[in-house]
C-alpha positions in Angstrom: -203.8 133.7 -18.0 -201.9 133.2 -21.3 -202.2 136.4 -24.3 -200.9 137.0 -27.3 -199.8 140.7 -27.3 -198.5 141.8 -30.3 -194.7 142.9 -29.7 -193.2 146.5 -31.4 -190.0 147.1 -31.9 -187.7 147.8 -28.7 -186.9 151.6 -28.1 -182.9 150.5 -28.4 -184.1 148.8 -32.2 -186.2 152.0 -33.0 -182.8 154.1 -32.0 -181.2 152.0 -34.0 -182.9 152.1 -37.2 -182.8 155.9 -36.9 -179.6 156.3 -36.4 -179.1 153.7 -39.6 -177.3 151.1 -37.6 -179.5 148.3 -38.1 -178.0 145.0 -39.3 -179.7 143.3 -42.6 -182.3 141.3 -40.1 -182.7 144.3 -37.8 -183.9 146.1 -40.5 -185.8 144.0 -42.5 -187.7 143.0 -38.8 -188.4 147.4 -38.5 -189.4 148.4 -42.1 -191.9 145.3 -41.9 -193.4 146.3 -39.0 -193.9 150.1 -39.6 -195.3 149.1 -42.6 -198.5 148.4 -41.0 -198.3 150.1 -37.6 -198.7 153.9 -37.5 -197.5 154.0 -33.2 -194.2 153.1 -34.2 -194.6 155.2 -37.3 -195.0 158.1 -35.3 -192.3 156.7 -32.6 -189.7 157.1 -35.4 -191.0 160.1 -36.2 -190.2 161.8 -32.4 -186.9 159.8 -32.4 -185.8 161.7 -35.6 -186.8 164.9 -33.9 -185.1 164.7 -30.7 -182.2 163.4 -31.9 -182.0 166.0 -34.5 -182.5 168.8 -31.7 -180.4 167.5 -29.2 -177.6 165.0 -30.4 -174.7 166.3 -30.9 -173.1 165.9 -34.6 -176.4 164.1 -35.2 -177.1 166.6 -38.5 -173.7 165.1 -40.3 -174.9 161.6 -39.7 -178.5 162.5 -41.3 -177.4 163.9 -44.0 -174.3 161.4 -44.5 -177.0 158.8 -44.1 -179.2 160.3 -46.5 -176.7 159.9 -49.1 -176.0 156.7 -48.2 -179.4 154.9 -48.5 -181.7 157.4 -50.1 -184.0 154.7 -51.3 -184.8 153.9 -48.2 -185.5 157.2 -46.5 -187.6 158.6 -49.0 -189.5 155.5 -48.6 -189.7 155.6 -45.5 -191.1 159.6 -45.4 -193.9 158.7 -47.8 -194.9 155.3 -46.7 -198.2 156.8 -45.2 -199.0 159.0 -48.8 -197.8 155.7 -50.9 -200.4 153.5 -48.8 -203.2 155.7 -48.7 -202.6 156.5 -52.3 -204.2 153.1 -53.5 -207.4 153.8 -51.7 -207.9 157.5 -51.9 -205.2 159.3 -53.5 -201.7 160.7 -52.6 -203.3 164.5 -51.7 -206.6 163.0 -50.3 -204.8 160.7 -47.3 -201.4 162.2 -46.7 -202.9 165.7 -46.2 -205.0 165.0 -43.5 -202.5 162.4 -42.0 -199.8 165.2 -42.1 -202.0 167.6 -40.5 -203.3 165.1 -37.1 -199.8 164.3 -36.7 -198.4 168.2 -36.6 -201.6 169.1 -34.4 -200.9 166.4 -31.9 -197.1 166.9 -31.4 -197.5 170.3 -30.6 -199.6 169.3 -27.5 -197.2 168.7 -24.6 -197.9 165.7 -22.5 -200.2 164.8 -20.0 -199.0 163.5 -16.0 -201.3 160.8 -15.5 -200.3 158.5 -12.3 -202.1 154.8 -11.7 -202.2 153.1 -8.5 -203.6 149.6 -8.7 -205.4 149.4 -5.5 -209.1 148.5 -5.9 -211.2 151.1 -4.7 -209.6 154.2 -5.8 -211.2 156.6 -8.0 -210.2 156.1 -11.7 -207.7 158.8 -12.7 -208.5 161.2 -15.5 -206.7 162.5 -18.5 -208.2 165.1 -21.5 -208.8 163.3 -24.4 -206.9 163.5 -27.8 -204.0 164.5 -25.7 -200.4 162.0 -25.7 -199.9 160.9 -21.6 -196.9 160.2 -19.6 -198.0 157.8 -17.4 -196.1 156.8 -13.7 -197.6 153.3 -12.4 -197.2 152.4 -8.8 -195.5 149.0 -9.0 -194.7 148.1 -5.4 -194.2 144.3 -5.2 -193.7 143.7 -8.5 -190.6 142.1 -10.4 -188.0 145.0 -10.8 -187.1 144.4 -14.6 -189.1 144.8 -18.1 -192.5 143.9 -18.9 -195.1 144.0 -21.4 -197.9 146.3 -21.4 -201.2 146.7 -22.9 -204.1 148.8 -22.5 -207.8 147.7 -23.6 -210.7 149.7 -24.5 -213.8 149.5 -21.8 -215.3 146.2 -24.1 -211.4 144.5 -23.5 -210.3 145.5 -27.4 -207.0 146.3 -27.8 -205.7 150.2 -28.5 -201.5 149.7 -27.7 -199.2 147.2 -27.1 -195.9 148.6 -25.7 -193.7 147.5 -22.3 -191.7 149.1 -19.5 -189.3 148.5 -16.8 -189.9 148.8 -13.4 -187.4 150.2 -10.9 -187.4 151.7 -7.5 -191.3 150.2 -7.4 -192.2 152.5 -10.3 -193.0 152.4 -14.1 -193.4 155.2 -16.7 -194.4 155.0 -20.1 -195.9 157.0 -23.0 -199.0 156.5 -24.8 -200.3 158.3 -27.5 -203.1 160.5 -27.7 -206.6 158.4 -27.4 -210.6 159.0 -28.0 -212.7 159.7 -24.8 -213.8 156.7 -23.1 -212.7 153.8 -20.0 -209.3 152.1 -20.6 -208.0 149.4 -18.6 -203.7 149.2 -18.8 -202.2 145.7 -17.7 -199.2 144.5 -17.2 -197.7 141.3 -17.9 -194.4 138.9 -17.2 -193.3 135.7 -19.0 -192.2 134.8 -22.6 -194.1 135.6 -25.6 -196.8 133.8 -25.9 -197.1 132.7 -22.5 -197.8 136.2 -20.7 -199.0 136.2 -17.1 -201.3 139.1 -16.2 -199.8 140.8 -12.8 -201.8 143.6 -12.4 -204.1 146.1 -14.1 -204.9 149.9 -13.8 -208.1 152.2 -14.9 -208.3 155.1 -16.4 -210.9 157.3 -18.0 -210.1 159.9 -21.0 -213.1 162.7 -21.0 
């Protein structure tokens, strides 16, 4: 079986672009992509945080960094206002953006485990709430691969990837609508993806 997923930024290329380390094509490849891709948006957005609560000396580089590239942080901040803007207005789309984002991140996370074995009941998870998911991944390669989890008609809803270890995965996925989702995973090069095995899950 051979997919085209699209790819986001790695976690190590989102740190990086927080922390302002980015080289010219690192960045150009990040400020492109969150451009048009609110996950990673709001990836960025809970890097910032926890970095800011829990790195040491990490306040000096932020505001050291701030004064370094302003341009590009205050673009950054208001990229979701300045897009909505040519549609509906700065107040009438950043408001309401601003106010799903603050109501979600105050939910804590749900523990959702997958097994893969056909024949087990589909696990459950509340709706509208972000997951930590742990996958059972006995037998399969110990090292990264691509994920992706479909909608119950096969359309896509997140593109991400982990790495197994110790015959286990974990992962994070935002907050999603009640309904059947299907999570896959996959080995191989871009563009050449090999489906290796698939879990269910049902948001009520």
């Amino acid at each position: 079986m051979k997919i085209t997923l699209v790819t986001h930024p790695s976690e190590d290329l989102l740190e990086k672009f927080a922390r302002n380390r980015c080289n010219g094509d690192e960045l150009e490849i990040v400020e492109t992509h969150v451009l048009g891709c609110e996950i990673c948006v709001t990836r960025l957005e809970e890097l910032d945080d926890f970095l800011d609560a829990f790195q040491p000396g990490y306040q000096e580089l932020q505001l050291h960094r701030s004064r370094r590239r302003p341009v590009r942080r205050l673009w950054f901040h208001w990229m979701p206002a300045l897009a909505g803007a040519a549609v509906f207005g700065v107040v009438l789309s950043f408001v309401p953006l601003l106010s799903h984002h603050n109501a979600r991140t105050l939910l804590p996370a749900v523990q959702l485990q997958l097994y893969a074995e056909r024949g087990n009941e589909a696990a459950n998870a509340p709706a509208l709430r972000p997951l930590h998911v742990r996958l059972s991944a006995t037998d399969l390669p110990q090292r990264l691969l691509s994920v992706e989890v479909v909608n119950s008609v096969g359309s896509p809803v997140w593109n991400g990837s982990t790495r197994v270890a110790h015959d286990e995965a974990t992962l994070d996925l935002p907050a999603m609508p009640a309904g059947a989702y299907f999570l896959r995973l996959y080995s191989g090069p871009r563009g050449q993806l090999e489906l290796l095995r698939e879990y269910s899950f049902q948001i009520n």
